[in-house]
C-alpha positions as CSV (number, residue, x, y, z in Angstrom):
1,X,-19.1,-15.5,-82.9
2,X,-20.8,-12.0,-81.6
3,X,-23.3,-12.5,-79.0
4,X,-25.2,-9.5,-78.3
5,X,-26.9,-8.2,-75.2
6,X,-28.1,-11.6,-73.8
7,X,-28.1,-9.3,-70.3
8,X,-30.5,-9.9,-67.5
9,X,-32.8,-7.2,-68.3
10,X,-33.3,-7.2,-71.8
11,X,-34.5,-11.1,-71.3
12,X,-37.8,-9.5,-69.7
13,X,-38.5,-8.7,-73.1
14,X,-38.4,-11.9,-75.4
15,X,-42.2,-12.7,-76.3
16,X,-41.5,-15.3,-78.5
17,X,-39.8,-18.1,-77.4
18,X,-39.6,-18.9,-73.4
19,X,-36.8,-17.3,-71.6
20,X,-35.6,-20.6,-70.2
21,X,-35.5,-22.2,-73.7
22,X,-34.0,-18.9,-75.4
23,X,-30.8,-19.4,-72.4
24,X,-30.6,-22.7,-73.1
25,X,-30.0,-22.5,-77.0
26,X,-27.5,-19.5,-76.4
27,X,-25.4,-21.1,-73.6
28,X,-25.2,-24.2,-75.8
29,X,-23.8,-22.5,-78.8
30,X,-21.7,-20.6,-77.0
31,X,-20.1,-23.6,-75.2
32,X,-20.3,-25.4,-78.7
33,X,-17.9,-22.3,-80.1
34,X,-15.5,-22.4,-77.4
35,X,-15.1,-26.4,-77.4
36,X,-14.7,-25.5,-81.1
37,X,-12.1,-23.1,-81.1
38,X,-14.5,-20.2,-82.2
39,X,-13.4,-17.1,-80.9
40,X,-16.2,-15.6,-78.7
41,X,-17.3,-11.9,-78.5
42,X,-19.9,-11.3,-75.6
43,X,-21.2,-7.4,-75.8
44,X,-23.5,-5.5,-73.2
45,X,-25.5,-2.4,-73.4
46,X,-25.8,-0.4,-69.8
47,X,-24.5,-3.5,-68.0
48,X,-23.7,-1.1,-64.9
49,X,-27.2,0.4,-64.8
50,X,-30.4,-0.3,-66.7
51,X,-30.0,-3.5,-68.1
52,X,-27.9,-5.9,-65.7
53,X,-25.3,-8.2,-66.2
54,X,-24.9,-10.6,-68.7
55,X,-27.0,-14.1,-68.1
56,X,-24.9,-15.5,-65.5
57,X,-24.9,-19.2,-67.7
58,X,-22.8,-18.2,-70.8
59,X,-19.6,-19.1,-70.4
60,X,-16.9,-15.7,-69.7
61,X,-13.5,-16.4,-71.3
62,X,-11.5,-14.5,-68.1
63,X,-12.9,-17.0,-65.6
């Protein structure tokens, strides 16, 4: 599973679906792919500068 630029930043821009409801579906199928054994892919655009990390919920396979 690819999960693309779900960064700080670029949440600022969903219009339509709440933030808090649009984190809550991604961090839950991305926990549902790793309890799976689904390998994970979790991309960033600028995460250094413009944009920000990635949302702090999802789950980072190195920690």
């Amino acid at each position: 599973m690819v999960l693309v630029d779900h960064q700080i930043g670029l949440l600022s821009g969903v219009r339509d679906i709440p933030v808090g409801e649009l984190k809550h579906n991604v961090v839950a199928l991305a926990r549902a792919a790793t309890v799976l054994g689904i390998p994970l892919v979790v991309t960033t655009t600028a995460a250094e500068s413009m944009w920000g990390p990635t949302t702090p919920e999802l789950p980072h396979p190195f920690s």
